[in-house]
C-alpha positions as CSV (number, residue, x, y, z in Angstrom):
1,X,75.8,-82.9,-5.3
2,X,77.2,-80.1,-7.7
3,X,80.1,-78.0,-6.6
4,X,80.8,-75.5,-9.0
5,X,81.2,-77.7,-12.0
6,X,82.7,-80.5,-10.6
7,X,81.4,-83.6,-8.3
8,X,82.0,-85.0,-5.6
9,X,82.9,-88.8,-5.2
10,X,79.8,-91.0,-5.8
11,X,78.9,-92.4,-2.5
12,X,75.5,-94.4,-3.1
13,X,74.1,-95.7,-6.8
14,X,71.3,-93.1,-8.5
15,X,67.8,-94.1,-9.7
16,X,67.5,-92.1,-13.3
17,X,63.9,-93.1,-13.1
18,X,63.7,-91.0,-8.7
19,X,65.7,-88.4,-10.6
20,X,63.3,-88.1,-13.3
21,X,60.4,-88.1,-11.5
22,X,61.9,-85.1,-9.6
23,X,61.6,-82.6,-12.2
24,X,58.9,-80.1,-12.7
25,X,59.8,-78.6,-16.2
26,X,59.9,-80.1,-19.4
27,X,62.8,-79.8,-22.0
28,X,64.8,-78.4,-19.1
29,X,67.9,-81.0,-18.3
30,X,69.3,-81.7,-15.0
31,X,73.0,-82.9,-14.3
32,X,72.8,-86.0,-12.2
33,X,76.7,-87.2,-12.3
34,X,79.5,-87.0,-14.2
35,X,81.9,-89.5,-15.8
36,X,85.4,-87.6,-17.1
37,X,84.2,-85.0,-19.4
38,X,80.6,-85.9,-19.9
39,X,77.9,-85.2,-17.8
40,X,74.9,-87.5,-17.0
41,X,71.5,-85.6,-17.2
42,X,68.1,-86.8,-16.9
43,X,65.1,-85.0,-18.8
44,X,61.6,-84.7,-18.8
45,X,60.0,-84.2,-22.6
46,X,56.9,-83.7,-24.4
47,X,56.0,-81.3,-27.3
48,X,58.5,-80.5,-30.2
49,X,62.5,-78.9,-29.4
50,X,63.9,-76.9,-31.6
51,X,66.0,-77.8,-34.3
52,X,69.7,-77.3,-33.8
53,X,72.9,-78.7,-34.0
54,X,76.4,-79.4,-32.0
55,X,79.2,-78.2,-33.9
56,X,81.8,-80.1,-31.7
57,X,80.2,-82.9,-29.5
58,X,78.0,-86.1,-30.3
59,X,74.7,-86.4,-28.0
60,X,73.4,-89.4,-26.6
61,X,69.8,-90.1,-25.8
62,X,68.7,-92.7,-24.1
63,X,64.7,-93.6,-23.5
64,X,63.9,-94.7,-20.0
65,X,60.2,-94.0,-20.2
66,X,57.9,-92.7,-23.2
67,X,58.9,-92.5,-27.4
68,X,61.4,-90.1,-28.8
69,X,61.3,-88.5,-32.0
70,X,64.5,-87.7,-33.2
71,X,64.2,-85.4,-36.6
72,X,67.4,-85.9,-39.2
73,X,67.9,-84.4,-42.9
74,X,67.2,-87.9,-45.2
75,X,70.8,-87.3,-45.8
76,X,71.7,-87.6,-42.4
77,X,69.8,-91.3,-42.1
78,X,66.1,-89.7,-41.9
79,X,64.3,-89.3,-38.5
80,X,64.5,-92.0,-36.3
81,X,61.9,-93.2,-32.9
82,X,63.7,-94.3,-29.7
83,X,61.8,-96.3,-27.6
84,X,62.1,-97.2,-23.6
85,X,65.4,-99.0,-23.4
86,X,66.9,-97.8,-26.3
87,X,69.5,-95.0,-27.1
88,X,70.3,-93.4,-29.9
89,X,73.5,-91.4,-30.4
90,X,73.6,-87.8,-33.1
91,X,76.8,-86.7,-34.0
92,X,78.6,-83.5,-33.8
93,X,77.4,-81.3,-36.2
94,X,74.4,-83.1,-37.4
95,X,71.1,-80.7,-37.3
96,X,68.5,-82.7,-35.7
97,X,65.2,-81.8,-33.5
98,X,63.5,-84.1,-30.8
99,X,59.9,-84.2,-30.0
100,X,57.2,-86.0,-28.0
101,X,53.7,-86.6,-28.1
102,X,53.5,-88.1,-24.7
103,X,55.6,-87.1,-21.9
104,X,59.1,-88.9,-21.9
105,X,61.8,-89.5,-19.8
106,X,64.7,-89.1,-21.3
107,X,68.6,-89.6,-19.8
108,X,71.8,-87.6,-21.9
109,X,75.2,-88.1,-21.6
110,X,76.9,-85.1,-23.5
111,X,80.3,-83.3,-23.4
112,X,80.7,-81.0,-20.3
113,X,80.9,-78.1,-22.7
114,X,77.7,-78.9,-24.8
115,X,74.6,-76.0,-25.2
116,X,71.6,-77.4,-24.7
117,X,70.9,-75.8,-28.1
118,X,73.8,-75.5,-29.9
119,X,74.7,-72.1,-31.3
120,X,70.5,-71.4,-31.5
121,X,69.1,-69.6,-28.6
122,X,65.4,-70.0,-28.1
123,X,63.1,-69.6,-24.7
124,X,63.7,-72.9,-24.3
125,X,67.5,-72.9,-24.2
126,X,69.1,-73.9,-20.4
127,X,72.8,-72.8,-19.7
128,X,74.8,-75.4,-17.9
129,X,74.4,-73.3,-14.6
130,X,70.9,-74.1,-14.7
131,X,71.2,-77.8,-15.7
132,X,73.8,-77.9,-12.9
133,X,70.9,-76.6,-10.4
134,X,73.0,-73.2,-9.8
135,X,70.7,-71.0,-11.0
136,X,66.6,-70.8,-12.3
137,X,65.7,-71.1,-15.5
138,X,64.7,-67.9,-17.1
């Protein structure tokens, strides 16, 4: 579906849940679709993300399968659960974590030009070549 950075028209509705279910790594997003400047990715989660921040761009997650853990400073509203159904949006430049103690299924919508961690590079890190299926993550 994925030329380059941009997408082609839409030309039949796509299941989050099938596009899910499709990948094998956790913590490692996939771009699904695209709506302007933010990109639709789908996730697969368990286990604890590094903490991080996004200097520039709010992120939204929303739950389709699982609990998320989303860790905030107390003076950033304390950490907060999202459960299946539910979304939950940080905003730019709030540090935050997530984590899972059972595998979750997550969908994003973020800002085309978002890091999948912020300025902190970690193992777990993706570049938007790999969540755009152009390349392997490392």
């Amino acid at each position: 579906m994925a030329s380059g950075s941009s997408f082609e028209a839409q030309q039949e509705p796509i299941s989050l849940e099938t596009a899910c279910s499709s990948l094998e790594e956790l913590w490692s997003p996939r771009v699904v679709g695209q709506v302007n400047n933010q990109y639709i990715k789908v996730a697969k989660v368990r286990g604890e993300f590094p903490w991080h921040s996004h200097e520039h761009e709010d992120e939204m997650f929303l739950v389709l399968r699982g609990l998320l853990h989303i860790g905030r400073s107390e003076t950033d509203g304390g950490p907060v659960s999202v459960g299946p159904g539910e979304f939950f949006v940080v905003p730019r430049g709030v540090r935050h974590n997530t984590s899972a103690t059972e595998e979750t299924w997550l969908a994003l919508i973020e800002t085309v030009t978002t890091l999948h961690t912020g300025s902190e590079v970690t193992p777990m890190t993706r570049s938007i070549a790999e969540q755009l299926g152009e390349s392997e993550p490392k």
